[in-house]
C-alpha positions as CSV (number, residue, x, y, z in Angstrom):
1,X,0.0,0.0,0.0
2,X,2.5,2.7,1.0
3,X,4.5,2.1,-2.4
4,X,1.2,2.4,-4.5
5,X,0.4,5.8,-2.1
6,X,3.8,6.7,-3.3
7,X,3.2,5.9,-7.0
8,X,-0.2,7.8,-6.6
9,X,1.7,11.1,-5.2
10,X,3.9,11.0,-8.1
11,X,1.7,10.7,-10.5
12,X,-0.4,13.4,-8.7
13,X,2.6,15.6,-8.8
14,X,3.4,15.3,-12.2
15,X,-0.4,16.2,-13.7
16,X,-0.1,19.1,-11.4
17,X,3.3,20.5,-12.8
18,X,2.1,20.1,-16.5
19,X,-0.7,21.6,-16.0
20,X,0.6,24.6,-14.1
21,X,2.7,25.3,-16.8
22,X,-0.2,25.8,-19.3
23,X,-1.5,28.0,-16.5
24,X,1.6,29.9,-17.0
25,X,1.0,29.6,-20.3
26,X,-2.5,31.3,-20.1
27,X,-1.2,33.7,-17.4
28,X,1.2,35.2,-20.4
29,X,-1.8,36.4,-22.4
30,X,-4.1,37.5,-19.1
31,X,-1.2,40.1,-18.2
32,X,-0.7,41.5,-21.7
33,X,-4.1,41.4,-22.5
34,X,-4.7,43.6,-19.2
35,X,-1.7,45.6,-20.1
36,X,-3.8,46.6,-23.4
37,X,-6.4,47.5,-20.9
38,X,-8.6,44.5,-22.8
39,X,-11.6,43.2,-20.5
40,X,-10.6,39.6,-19.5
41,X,-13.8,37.7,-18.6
42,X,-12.6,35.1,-16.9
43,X,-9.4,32.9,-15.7
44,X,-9.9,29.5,-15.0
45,X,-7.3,26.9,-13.3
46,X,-8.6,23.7,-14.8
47,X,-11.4,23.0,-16.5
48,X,-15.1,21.1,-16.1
49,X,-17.6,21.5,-13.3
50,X,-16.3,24.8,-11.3
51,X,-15.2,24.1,-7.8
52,X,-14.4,28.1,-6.2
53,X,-15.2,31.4,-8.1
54,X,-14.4,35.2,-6.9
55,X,-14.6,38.3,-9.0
56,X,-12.3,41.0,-9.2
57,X,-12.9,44.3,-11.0
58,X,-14.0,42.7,-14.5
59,X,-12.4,39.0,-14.0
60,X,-13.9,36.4,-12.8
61,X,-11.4,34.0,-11.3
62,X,-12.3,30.4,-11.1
63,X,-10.8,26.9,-9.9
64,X,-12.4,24.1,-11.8
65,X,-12.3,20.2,-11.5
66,X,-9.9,19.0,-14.3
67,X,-6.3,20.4,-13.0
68,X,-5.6,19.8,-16.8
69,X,-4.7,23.2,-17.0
70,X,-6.8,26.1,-17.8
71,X,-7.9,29.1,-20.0
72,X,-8.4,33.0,-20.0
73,X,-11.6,34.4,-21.5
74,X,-11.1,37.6,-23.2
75,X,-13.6,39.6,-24.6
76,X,-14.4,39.8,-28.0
77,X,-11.6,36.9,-28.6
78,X,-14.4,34.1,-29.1
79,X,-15.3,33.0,-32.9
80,X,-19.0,34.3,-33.7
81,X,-19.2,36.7,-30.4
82,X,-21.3,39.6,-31.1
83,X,-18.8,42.7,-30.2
84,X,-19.8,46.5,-30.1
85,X,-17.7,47.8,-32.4
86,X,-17.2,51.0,-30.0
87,X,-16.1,48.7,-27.6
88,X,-12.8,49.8,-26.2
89,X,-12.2,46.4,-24.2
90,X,-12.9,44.2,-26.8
91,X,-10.2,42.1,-28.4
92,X,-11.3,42.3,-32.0
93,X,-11.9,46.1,-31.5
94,X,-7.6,46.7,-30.8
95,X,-5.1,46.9,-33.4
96,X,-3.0,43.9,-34.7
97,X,0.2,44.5,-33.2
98,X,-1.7,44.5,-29.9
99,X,-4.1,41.5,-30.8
100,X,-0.7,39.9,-31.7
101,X,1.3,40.7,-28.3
102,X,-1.5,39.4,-26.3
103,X,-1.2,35.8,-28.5
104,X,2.5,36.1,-28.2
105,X,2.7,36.1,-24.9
106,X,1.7,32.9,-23.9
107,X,4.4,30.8,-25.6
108,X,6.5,34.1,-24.1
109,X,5.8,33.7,-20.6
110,X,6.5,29.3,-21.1
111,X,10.3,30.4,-22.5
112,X,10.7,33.1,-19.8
113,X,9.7,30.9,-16.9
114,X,11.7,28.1,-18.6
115,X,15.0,30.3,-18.1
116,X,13.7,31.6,-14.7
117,X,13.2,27.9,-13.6
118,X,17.3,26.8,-15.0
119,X,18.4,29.7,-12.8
120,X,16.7,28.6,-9.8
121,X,18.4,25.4,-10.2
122,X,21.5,26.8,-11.0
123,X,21.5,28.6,-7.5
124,X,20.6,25.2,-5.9
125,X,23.5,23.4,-7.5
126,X,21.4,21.2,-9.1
127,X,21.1,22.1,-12.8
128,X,22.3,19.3,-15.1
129,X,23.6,20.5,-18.6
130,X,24.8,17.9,-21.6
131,X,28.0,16.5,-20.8
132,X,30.0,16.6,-24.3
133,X,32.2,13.2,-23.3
134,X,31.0,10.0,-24.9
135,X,29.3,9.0,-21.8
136,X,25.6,7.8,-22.2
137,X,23.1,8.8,-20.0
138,X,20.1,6.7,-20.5
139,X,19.6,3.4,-23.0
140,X,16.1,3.1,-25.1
141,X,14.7,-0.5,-23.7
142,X,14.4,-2.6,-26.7
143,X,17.3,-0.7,-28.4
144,X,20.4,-1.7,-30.0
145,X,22.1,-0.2,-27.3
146,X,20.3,-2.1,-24.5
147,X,20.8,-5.5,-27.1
148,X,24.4,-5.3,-26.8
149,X,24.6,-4.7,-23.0
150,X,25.0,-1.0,-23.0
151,X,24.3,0.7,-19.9
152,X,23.9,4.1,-18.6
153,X,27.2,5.5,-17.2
154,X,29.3,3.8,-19.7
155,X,31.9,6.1,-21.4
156,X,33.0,5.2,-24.9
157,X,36.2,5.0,-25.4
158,X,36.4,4.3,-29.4
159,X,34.4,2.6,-31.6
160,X,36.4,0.2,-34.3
161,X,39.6,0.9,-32.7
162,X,38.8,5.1,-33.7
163,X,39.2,6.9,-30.6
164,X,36.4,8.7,-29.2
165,X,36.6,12.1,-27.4
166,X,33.2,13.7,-27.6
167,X,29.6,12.9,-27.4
168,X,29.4,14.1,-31.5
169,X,32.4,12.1,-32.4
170,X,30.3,9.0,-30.7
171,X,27.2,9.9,-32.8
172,X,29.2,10.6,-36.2
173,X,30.4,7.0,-35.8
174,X,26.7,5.5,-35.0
175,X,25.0,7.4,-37.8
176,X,27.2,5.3,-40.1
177,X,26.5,2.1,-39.3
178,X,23.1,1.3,-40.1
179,X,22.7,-2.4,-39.7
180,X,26.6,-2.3,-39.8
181,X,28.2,-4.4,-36.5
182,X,30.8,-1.5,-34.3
183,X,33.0,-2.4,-32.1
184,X,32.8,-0.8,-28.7
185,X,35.5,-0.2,-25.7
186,X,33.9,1.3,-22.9
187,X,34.6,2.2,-19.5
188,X,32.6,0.8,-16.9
189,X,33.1,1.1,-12.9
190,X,36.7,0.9,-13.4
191,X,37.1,-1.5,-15.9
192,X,37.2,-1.8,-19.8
193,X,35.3,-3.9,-21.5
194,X,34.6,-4.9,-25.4
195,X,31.1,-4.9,-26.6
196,X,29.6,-5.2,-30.2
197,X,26.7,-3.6,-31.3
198,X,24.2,-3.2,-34.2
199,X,22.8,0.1,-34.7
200,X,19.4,-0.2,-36.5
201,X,18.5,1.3,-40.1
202,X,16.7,4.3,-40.0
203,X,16.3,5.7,-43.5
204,X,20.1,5.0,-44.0
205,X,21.2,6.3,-40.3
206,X,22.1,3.9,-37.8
207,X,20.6,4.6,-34.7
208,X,21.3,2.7,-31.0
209,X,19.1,4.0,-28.6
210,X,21.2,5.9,-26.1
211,X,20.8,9.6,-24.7
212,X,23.7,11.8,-24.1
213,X,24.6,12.0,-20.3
214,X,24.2,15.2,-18.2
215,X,26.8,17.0,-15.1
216,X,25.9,19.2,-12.7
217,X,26.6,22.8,-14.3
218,X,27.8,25.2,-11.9
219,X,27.3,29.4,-12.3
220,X,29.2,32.3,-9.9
221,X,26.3,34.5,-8.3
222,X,22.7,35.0,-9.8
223,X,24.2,37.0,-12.6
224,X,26.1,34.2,-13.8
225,X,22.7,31.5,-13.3
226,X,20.6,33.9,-15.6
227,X,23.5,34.1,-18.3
228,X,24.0,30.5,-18.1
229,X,20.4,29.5,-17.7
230,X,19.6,31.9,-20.9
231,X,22.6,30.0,-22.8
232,X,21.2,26.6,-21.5
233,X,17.5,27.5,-22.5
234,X,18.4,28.5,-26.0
235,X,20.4,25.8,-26.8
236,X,18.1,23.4,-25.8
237,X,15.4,25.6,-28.2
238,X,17.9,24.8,-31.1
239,X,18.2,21.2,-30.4
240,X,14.3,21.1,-30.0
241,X,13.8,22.5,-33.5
242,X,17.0,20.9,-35.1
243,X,14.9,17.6,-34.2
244,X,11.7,18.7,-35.4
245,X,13.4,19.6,-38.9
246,X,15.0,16.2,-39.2
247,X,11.4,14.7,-38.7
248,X,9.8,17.4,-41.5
249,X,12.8,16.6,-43.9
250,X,12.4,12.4,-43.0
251,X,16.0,12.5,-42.0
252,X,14.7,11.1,-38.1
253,X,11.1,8.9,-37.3
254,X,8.7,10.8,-35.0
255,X,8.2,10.1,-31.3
256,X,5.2,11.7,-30.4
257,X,3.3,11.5,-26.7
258,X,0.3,12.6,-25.8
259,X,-0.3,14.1,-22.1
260,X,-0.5,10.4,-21.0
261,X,3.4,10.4,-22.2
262,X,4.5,13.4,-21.0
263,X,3.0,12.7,-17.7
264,X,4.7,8.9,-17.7
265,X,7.7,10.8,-18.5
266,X,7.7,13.4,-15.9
267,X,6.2,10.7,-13.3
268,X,9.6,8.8,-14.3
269,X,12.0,11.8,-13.8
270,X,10.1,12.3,-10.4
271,X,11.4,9.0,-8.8
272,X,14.8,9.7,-9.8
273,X,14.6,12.9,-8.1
274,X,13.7,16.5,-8.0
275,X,16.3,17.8,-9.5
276,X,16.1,15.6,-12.4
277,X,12.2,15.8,-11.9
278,X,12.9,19.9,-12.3
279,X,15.0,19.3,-15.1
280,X,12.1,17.6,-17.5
281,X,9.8,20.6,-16.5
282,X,12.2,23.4,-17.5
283,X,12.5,21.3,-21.0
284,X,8.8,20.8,-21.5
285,X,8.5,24.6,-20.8
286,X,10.7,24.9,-23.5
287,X,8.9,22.7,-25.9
288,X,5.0,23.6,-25.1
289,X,6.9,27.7,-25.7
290,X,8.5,26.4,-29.5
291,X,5.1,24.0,-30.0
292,X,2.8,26.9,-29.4
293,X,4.1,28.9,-31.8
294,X,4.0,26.5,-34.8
295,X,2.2,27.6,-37.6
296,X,-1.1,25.7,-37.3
297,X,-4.3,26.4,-37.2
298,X,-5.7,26.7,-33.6
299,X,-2.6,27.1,-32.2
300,X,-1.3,30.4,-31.2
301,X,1.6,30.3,-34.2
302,X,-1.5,29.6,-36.7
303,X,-3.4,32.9,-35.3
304,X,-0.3,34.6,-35.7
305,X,0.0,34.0,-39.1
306,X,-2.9,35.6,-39.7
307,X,-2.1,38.6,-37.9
308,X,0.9,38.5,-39.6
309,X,-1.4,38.8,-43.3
310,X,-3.0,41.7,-41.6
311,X,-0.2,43.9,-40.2
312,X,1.5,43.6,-43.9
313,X,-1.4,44.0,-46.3
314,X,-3.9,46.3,-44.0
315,X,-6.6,44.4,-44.3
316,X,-7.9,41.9,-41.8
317,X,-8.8,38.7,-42.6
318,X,-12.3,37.0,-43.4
319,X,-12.9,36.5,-39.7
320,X,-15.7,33.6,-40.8
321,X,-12.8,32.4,-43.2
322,X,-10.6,32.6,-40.1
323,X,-12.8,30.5,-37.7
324,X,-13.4,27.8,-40.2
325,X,-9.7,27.3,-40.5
326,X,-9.1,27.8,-36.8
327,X,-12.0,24.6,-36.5
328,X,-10.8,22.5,-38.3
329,X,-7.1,22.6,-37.2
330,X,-8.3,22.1,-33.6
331,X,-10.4,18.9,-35.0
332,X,-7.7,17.6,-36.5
333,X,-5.5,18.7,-33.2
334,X,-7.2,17.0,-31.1
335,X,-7.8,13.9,-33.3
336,X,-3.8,13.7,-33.3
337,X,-3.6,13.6,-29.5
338,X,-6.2,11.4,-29.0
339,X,-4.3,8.9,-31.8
340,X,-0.9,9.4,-30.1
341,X,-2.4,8.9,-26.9
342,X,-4.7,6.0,-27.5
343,X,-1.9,4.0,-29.7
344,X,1.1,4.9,-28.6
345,X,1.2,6.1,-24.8
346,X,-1.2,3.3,-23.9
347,X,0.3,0.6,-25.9
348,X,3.3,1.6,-24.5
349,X,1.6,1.4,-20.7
350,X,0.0,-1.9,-21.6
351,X,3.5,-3.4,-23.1
């Protein structure tokens, strides 16, 4: 019982840190929607069946059942809304630029709190950056890696007698041996031993299964954590949409998770620890900031673009045009998570 209590807590734990993040997320476009002296309806933590409600001045603030995150209600904002067009509050009624500081602000306020949150750690000592030695840091199960008795820990110390200094010089070598046998020397607890592995074929790239290991980064004085954590943040941004371009150009295979997988994830990062379970929050931060503002349609990157259309030709969008696109990119949105979540982060539960 206690260890299912424990496994309950956890789990607990990491629903309520995603979802606070898109309450972050949604806290971004409250304050710069106020800031535009907009009228913001409501702000809700969580959705469904509301369990506490207080107004203040024009907002209704609200704590609902679903701690799945939550939303802001703006005036005027809402597809088909019937807006006076002398109304000053209304978010349809202010000019682009403003209309498109209040969208941007939401994947803003995920990439400033993902800095904000690396510095924090930084202070604390306990902020793990990439280590660039050939030293892996987790094995895939099922993998190549974990076929040939690769564990995490083990530093690689050449790969067909080539000698191995960094972490890219390890994945130059992988890269080329799809379905091609390499022989390892690693370093394990002292000793070195000789292992032979088979990376796998992924449209011509070998591929084993490994992640690159981590070490405690350390900064001098908050100064130096909010350099270092900005440094940290954006490299991390780069690597995020390197990866995404390998997937658009084919070059790497998609592996997508829905908020079942994310939450697995973060659930498995909180038994290791807090540090480590601190770690995967400041890099979904970074993702749900770079996913956000993705071109597609209901997502704020697909209403930017067509604020984009307006600021540079003058003229505003068919807003009935607009909605239509708006619906049927969330259809299709949703229908993707519930796919991802349905066959692959409950397959993967079930397996």
């Amino acid at each position: 019982m206690p260890h299912l209590a424990g496994g309950a807590a956890v789990v607990a734990v990491s629903v309520l840190a995603f979802a606070f993040l898109i309450v972050v997320h949604e806290l971004g476009h409250h304050l710069v929607a106020r800031a535009s002296r907009m009228r913001v309806e409501r702000f809700s933590i969580g959705f469904g069946p509301t369990l506490w409600v207080r107004r203040r001045g024009e907002t209704e603030w609200a704590v609902s059942a679903l701690p799945l995150g939550g939303y802001v209600r703006i005036a005027g904002m809402n597809p088909g809304e019937e807006v006076d067009p002398s109304d000053a509050g209304a978010y349809c009624n202010q000019p682009a630029w403003r209309r498109a500081a209040v969208v941007l602000a939401g994947p803003a306020m995920n990439y400033v709190g993902a800095v904000v949150l690396a510095a924090a750690l930084l202070l604390a000592g306990a902020f793990r950056e990439p280590d660039p030695s050939p030293t892996i840091g987790d094995v895939a199960a099922g993998g190549a890696a974990a076929a040939a008795g690769l564990r995490p820990g083990d530093r690689v110390l050449s790969v067909d007698g080539a000698p191995m200094a960094t972490w890219v010089d390890l994945v130059g070598q992988v890269v080329q041996h799809p379905a091609r046998p390499m022989d390892l020397s690693i370093a394990r607890g002292g000793e070195t031993l000789g292992l032979r592995a088979v990376p796998r074929d992924e449209g011509g790239r070998g591929r084993l299964g490994i992640a690159q290991g981590t070490r405690l980064a350390a900064a001098s004085g908050p100064g130096g954590a909010v350099a270092l954590a900005l440094s940290a943040t954006h490299e991390r941004a780069a690597e995020v949409l390197a990866g995404l371009a390998q997937v658009v150009t084919g070059r790497q295979r998609a592996e997508l998770r829905g908020p079942l997988g994310i939450a697995q994830e973060m659930a498995r990062s909180a038994r290791t620890g807090a540090a480590e379970f601190l770690s995967m929050v400041w890099v979904i931060s970074i993702v749900l900031a770079l996913f956000n503002l993705l071109p597609i349609p209901a997502l704020d990157g697909g209403r930017l673009v067509f604020l984009a259309i307006e600021i540079a030709t003058g003229r505003r969008v068919n807003q009935r045009v607009e909605n239509i696109v708006h619906l049927v990119g969330f259809v299709a949105l949703f229908g993707l998570i519930l796919a991802v979540t349905v066959f692959g982060d409950l397959a993967r539960l079930l397996r």
